[in-house]
LUMDONU-906263 format. One line per field, with one value per residue: residue in three letters; residue number from 1; x, y, z of N, C-alpha, C in turn. Coordinates in Angstrom, 2 decimals, padded with zeros to 5 digits, always signed. Example, Ala and Ser with C-alpha at 12.3 -4.5 7.8 and 13.67 -1.06 7.14 Angstrom:
BEGIN
resn = c(ALA, SER)
resi = c(1, 2)
n_X = c(+013.19, +012.85)
n_Y = c(-005.69, -002.25)
n_Z = c(+007.80, +007.08)
ca_X = c(+012.30, +013.67)
ca_Y = c(-004.50, -001.06)
ca_Z = c(+007.80, +007.14)
c_X = c(+013.20, +012.90)
c_Y = c(-003.30, +000.03)
c_Z = c(+007.80, +007.87)
END
This chain:
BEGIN
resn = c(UNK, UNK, UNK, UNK, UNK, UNK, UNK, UNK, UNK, UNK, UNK, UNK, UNK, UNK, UNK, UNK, UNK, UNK, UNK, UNK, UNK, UNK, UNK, UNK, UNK, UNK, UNK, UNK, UNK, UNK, UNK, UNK, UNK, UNK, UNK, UNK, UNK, UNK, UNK, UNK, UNK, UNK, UNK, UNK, UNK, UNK, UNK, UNK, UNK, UNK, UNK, UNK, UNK, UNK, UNK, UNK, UNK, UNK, UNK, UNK, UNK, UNK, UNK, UNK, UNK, UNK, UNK, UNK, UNK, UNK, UNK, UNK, UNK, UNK, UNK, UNK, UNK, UNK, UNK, UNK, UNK, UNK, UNK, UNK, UNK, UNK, UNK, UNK, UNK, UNK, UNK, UNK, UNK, UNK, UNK, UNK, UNK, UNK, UNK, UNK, UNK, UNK, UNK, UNK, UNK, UNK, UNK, UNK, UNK, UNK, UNK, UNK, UNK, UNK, UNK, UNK, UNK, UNK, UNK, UNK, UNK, UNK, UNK, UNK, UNK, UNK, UNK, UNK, UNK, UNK, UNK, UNK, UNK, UNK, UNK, UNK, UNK, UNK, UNK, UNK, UNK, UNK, UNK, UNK, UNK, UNK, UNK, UNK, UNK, UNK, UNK, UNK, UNK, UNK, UNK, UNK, UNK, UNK, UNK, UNK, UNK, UNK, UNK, UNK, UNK, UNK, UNK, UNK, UNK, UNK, UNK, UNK, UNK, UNK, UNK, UNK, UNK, UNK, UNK, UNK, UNK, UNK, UNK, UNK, UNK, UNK, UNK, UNK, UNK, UNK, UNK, UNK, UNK)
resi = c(1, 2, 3, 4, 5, 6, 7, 8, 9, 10, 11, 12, 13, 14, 15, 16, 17, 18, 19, 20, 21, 22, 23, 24, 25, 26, 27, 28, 29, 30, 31, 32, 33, 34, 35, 36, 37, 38, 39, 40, 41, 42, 43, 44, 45, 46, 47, 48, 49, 50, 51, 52, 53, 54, 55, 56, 57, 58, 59, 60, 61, 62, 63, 64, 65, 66, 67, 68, 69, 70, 71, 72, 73, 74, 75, 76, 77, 78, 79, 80, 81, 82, 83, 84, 85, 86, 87, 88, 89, 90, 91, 92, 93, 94, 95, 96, 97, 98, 99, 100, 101, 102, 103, 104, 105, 106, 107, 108, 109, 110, 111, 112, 113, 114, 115, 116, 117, 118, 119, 120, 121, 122, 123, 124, 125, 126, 127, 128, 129, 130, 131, 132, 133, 134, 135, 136, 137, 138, 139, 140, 141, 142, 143, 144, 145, 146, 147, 148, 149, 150, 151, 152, 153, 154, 155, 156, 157, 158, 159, 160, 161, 162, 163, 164, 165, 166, 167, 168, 169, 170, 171, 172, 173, 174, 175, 176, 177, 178, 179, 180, 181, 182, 183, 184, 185, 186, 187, 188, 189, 190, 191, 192, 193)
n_X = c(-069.35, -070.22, -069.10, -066.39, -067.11, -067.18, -065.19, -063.13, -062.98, -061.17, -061.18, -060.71, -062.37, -062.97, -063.63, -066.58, -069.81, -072.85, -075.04, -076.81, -075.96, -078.13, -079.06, -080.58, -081.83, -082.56, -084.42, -084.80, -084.57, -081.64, -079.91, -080.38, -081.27, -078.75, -076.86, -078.25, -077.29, -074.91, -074.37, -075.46, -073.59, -071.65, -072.15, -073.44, -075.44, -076.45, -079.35, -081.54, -083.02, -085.27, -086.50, -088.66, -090.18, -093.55, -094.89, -092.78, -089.94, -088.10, -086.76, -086.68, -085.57, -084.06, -085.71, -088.19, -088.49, -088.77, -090.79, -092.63, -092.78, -093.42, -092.00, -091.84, -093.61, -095.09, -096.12, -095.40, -092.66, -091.08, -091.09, -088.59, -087.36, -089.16, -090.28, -090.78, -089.32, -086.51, -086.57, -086.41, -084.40, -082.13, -082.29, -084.04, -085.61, -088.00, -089.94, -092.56, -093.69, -093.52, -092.24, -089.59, -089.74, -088.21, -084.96, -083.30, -080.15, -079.14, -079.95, -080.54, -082.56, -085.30, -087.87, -090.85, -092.94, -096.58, -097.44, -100.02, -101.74, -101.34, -100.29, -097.68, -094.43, -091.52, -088.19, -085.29, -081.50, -078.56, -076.41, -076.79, -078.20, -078.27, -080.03, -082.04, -081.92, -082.52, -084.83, -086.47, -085.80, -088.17, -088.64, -089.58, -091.69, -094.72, -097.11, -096.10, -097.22, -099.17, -101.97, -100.13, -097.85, -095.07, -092.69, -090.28, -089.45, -089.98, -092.11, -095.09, -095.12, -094.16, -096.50, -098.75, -097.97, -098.00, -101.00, -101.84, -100.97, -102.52, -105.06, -104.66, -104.54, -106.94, -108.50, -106.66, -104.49, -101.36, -099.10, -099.34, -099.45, -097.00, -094.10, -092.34, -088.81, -087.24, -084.37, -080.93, -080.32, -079.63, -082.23, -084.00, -082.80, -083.17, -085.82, -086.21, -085.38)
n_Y = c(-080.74, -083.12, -084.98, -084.56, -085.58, -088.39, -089.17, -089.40, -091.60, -093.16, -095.96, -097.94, -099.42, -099.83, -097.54, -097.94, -098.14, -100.21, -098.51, -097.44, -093.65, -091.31, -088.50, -085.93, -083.30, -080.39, -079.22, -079.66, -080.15, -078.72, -078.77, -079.67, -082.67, -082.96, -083.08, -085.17, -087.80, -087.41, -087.98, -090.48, -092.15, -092.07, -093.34, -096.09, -097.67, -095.47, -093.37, -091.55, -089.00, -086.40, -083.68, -081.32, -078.41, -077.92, -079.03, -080.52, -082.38, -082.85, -080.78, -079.43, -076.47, -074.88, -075.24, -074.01, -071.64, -072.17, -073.77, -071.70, -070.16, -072.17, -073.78, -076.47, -078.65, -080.47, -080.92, -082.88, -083.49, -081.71, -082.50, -083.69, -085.72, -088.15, -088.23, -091.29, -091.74, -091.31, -092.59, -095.35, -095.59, -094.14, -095.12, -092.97, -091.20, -089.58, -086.10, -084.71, -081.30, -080.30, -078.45, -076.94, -075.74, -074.78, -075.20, -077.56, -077.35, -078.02, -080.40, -081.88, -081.96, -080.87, -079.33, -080.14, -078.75, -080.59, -078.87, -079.53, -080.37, -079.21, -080.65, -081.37, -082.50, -083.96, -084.45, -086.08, -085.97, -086.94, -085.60, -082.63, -081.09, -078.04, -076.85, -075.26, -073.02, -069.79, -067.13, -065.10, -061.74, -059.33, -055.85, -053.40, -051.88, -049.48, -051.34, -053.82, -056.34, -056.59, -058.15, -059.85, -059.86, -061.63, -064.02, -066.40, -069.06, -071.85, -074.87, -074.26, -071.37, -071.09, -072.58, -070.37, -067.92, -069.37, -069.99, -066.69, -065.86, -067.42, -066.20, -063.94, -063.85, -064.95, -062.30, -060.98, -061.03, -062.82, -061.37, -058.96, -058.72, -057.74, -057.85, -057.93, -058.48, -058.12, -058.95, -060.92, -062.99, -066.48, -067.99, -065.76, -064.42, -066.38, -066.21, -063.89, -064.59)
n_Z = c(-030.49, -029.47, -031.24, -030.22, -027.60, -028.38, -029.50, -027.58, -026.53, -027.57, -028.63, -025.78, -024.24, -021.97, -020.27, -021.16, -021.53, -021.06, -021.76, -023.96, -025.90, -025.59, -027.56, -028.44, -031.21, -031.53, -033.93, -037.52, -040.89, -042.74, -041.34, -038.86, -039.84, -040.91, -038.86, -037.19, -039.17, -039.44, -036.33, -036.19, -037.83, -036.44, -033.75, -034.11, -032.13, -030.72, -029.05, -030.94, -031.22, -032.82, -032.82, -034.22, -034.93, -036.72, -039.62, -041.56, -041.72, -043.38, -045.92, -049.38, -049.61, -051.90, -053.53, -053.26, -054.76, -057.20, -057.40, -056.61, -058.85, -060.81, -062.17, -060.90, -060.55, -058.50, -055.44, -053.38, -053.87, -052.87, -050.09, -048.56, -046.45, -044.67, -041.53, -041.33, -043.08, -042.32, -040.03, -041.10, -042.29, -040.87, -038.19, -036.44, -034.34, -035.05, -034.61, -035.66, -035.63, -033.30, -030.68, -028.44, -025.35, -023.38, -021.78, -020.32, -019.02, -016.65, -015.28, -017.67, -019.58, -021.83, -022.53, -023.83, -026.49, -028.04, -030.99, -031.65, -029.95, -027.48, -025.67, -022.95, -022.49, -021.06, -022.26, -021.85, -022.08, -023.25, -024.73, -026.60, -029.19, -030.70, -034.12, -035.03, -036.45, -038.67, -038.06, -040.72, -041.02, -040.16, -040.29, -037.97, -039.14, -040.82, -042.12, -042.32, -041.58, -043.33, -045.77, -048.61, -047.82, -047.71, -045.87, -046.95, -045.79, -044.85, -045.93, -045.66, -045.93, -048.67, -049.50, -049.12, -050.65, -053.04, -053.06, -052.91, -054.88, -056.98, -056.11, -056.97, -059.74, -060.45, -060.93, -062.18, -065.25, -064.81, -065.98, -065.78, -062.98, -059.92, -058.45, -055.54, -053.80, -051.42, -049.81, -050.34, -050.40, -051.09, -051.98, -052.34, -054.38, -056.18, -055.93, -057.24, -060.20)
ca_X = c(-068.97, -070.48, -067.99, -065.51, -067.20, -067.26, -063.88, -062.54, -062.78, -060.04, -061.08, -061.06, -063.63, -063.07, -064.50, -067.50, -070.86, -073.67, -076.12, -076.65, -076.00, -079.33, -078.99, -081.57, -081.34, -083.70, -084.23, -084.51, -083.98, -080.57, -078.87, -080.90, -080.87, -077.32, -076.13, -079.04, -077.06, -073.60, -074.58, -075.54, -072.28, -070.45, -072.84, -075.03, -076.35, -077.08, -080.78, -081.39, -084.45, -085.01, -087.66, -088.91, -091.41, -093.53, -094.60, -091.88, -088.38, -087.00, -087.67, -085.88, -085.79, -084.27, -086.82, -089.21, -088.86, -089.09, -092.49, -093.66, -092.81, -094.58, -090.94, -091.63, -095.17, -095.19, -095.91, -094.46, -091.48, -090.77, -090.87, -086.82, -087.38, -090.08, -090.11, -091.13, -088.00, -085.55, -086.35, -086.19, -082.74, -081.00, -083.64, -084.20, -087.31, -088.40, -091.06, -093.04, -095.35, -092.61, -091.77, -089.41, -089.94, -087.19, -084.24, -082.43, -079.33, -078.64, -080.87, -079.77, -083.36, -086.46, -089.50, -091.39, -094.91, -097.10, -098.12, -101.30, -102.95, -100.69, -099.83, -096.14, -093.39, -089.97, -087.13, -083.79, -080.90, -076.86, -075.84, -078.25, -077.78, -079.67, -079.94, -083.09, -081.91, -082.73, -086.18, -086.44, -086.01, -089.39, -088.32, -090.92, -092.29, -095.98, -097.83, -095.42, -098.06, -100.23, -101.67, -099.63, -096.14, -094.49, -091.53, -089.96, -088.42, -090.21, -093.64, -096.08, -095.24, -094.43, -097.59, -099.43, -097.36, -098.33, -102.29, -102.18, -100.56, -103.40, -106.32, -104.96, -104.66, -108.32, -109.16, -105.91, -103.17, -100.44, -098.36, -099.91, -098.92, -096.09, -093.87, -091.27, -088.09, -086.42, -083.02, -080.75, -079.68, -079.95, -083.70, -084.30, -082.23, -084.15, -087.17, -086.45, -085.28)
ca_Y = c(-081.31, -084.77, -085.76, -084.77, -086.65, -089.83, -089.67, -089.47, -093.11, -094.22, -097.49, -098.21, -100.24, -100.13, -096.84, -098.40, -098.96, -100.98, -097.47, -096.29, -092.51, -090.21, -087.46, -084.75, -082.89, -079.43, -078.38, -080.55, -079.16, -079.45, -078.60, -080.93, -083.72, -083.80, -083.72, -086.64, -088.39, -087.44, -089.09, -092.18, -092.86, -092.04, -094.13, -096.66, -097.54, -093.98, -093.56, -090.02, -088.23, -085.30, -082.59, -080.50, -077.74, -077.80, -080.72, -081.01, -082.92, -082.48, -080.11, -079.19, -075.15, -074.46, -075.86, -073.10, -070.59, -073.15, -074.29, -070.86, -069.95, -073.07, -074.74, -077.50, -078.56, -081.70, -080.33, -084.11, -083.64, -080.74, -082.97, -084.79, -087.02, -087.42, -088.89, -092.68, -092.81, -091.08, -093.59, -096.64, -095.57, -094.33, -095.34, -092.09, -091.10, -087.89, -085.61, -083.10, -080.57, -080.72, -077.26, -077.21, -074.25, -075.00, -076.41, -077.22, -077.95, -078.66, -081.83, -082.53, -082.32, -080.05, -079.15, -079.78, -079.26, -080.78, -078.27, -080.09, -080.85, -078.45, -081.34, -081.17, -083.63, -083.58, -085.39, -086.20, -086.00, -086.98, -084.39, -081.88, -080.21, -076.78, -076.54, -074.27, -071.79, -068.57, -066.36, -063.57, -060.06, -058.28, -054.74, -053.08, -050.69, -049.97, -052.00, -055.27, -057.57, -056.30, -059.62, -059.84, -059.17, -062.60, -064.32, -067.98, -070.09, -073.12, -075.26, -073.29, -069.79, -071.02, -072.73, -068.94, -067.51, -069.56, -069.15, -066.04, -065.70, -068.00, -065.92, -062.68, -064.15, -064.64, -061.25, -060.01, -061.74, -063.04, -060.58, -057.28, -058.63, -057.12, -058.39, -056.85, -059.55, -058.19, -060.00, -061.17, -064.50, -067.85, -067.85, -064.18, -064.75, -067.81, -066.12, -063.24, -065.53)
ca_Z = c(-029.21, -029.57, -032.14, -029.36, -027.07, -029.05, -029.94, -026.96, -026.44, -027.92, -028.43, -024.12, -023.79, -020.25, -020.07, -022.21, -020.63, -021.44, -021.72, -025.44, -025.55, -025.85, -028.60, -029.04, -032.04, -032.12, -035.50, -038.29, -042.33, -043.97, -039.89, -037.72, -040.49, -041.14, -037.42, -036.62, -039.97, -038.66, -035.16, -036.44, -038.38, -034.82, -032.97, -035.00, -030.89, -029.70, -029.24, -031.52, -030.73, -033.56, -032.60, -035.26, -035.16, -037.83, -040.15, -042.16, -040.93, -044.45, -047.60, -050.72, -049.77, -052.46, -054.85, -053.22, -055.83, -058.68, -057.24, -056.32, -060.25, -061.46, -062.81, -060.08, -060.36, -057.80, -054.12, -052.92, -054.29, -051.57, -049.02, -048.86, -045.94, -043.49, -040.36, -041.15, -044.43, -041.29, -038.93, -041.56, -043.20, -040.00, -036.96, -035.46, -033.78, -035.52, -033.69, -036.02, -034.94, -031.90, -030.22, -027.45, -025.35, -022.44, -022.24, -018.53, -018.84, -015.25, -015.09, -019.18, -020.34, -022.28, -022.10, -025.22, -026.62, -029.07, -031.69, -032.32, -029.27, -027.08, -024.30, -023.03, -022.06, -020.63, -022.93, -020.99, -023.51, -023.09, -025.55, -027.50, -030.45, -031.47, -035.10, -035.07, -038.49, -038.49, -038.65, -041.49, -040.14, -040.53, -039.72, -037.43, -039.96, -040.87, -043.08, -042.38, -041.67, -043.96, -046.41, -049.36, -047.30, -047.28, -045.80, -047.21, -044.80, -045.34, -047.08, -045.60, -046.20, -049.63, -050.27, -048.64, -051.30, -054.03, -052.91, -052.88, -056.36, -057.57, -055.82, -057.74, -061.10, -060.82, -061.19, -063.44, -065.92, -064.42, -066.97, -064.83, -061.40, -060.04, -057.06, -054.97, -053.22, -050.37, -049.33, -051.86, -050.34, -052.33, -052.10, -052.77, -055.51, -056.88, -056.27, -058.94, -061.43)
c_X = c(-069.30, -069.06, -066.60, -065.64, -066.93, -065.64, -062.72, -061.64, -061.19, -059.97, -060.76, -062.14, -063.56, -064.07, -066.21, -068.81, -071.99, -074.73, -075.86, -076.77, -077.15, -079.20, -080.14, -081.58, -082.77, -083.56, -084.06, -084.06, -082.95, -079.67, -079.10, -080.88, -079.53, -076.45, -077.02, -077.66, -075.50, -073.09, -074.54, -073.87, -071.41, -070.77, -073.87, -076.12, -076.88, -078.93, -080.80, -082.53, -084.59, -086.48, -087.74, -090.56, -091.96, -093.84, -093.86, -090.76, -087.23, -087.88, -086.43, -086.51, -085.53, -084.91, -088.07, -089.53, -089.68, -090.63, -093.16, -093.79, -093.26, -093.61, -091.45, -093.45, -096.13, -095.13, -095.15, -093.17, -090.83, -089.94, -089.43, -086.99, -088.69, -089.94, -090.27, -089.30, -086.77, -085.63, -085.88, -084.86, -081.52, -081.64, -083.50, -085.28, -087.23, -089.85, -091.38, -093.80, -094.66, -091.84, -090.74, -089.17, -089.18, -086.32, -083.23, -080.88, -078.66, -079.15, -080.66, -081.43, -084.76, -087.48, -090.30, -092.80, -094.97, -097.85, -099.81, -102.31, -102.59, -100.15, -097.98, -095.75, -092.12, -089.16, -085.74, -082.50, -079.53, -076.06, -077.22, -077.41, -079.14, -079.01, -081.46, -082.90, -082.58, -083.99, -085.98, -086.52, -087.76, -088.80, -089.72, -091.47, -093.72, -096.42, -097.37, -096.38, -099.42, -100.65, -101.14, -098.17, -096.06, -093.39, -091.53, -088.95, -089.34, -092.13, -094.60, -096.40, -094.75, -095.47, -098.63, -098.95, -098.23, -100.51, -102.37, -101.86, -102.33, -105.10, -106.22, -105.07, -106.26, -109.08, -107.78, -104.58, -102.26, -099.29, -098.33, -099.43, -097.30, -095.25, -092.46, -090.34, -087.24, -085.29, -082.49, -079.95, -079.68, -081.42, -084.02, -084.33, -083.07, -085.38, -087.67, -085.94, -086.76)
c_Y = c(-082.79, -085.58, -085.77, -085.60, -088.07, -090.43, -089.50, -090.88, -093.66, -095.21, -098.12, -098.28, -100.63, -098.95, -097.28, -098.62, -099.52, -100.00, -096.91, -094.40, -091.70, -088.85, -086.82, -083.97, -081.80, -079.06, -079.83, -080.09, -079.45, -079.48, -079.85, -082.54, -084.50, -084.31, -084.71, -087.85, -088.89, -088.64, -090.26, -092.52, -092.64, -092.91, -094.80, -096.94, -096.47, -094.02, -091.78, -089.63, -086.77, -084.41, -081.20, -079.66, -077.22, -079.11, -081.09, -081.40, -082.12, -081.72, -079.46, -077.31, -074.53, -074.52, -074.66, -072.33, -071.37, -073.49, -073.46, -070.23, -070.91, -074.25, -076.35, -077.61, -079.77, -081.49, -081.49, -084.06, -082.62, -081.09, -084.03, -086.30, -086.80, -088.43, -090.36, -093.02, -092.25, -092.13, -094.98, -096.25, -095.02, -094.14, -094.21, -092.01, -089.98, -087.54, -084.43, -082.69, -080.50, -079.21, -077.39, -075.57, -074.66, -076.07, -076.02, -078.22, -078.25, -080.15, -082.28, -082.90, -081.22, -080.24, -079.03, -080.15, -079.62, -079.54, -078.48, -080.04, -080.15, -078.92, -080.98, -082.39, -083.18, -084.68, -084.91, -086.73, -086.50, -085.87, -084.15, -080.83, -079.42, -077.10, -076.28, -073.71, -070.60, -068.18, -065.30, -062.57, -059.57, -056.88, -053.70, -051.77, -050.82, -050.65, -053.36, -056.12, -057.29, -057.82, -058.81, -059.98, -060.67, -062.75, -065.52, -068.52, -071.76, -073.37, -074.49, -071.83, -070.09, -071.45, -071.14, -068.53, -067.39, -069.48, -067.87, -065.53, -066.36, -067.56, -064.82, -063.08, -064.55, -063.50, -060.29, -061.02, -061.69, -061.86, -059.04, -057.72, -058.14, -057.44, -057.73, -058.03, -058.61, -058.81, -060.31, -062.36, -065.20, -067.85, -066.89, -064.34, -065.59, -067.26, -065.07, -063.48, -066.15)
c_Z = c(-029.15, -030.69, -031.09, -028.26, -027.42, -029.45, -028.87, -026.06, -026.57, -028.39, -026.91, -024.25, -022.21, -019.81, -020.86, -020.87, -021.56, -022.05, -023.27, -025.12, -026.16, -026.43, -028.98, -029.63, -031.76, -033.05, -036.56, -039.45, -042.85, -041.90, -039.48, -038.48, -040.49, -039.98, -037.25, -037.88, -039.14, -036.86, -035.10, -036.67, -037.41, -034.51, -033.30, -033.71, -030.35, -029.99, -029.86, -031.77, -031.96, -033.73, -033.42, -035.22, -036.42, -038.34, -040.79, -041.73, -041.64, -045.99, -048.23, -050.85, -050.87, -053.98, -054.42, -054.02, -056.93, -058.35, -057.36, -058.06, -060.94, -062.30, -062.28, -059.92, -059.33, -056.57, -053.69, -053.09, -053.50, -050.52, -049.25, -048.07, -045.02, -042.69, -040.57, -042.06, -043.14, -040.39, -039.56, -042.23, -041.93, -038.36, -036.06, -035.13, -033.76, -035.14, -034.92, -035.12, -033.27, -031.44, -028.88, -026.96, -023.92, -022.86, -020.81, -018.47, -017.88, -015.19, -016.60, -019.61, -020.81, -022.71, -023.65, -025.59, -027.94, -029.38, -032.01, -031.20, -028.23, -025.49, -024.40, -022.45, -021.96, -021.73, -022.31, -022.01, -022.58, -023.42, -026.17, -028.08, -031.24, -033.03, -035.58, -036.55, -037.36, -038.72, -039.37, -040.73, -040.86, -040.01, -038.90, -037.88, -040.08, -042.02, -042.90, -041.83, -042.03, -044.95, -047.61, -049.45, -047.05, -046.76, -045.98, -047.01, -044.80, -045.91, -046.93, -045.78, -047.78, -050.39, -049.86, -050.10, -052.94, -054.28, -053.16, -054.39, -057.11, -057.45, -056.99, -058.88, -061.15, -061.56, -062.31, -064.32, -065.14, -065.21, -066.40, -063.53, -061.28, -058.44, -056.35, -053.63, -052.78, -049.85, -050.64, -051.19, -051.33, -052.67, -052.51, -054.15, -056.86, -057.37, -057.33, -059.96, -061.85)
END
């Protein structure tokens, strides 16, 4: 819808006003990245706000396996963009650690907390764009949040992952462990290769 907005113009600069347009992007990752990217090259003036829960903006998901198998041995190299190289290559103002837990689209603005310190603030948008992603199904069976039961959707449940790999090899060869991948997406996939 923003691209329809923007191009509605025409080139009428009569309709034109002086007010840069306010873009709030939820979700950051390969979604929330590429629409903040996409925005710009519509509107190098729009002011683009990009709220991400979580510390990461940007990560190389599917490098998760490769790391958690030991191919990829450079946790930095995870991370794609982070909030300071997003703002200096296409000046957005990226929020980690940024939850938004309303969103009023009568008044055109949501309610969002800091992860960290758990204060809130209102942000008043023009257009807003979810690009959240999806959460793994857990199926509500017993034992599912037993430790050992993972799911990998991003850095932190793959560094859990790779801890916990690294506690058991303490006590037995890596050669005796024995692991069990659920889903057969791209990642799944990756991860029993």
């Amino acid at each position: 819808s923003y691209h329809t907005c923007t191009s509605n113009n025409n080139n009428n600069n009569n309709n034109m006003t002086n007010k840069s347009m306010k873009i709030v992007i939820i979700g950051g990752v390969a979604g929330g990245a590429s629409a903040a990217a996409r925005a710009r090259r519509l509107d190098e003036n729009a002011e683009i706000v990009l709220l991400q829960s979580g510390p990461d903006v940007s990560f190389a998901s599917c490098g998760m396996p490769y790391f958690v198998g030991g191919e990829i041995t450079d946790r930095n190299t995870m991370a794609v963009q982070t909030p300071e190289s997003l703002h200096d290559k296409l000046n957005l103002d990226v929020r980690v650690n940024t939850r938004v837990i309303k969103i009023d689209k009568e008044n055109k603005k949501v309610l969002a907390r800091n992860e960290q310190n758990n204060s809130e603030y209102e942000e008043s948008y023009d257009e807003l764009i979810l690009a959240v992603g999806a959460a793994p199904f857990k199926p509500p069976i017993p034992g599912i949040d037993r430790p050992g039961l993972f799911t990998l959707r991003n850095l932190q449940e793959m560094d859990a992952i790779v801890q916990w790999i690294e506690k058991k090899a303490e006590k037995m060869p890596m050669g005796d462990m024995h692991f069990v991948v659920a889903g057969a997406g791209v990642i799944g996939i990756e991860m029993v290769e």
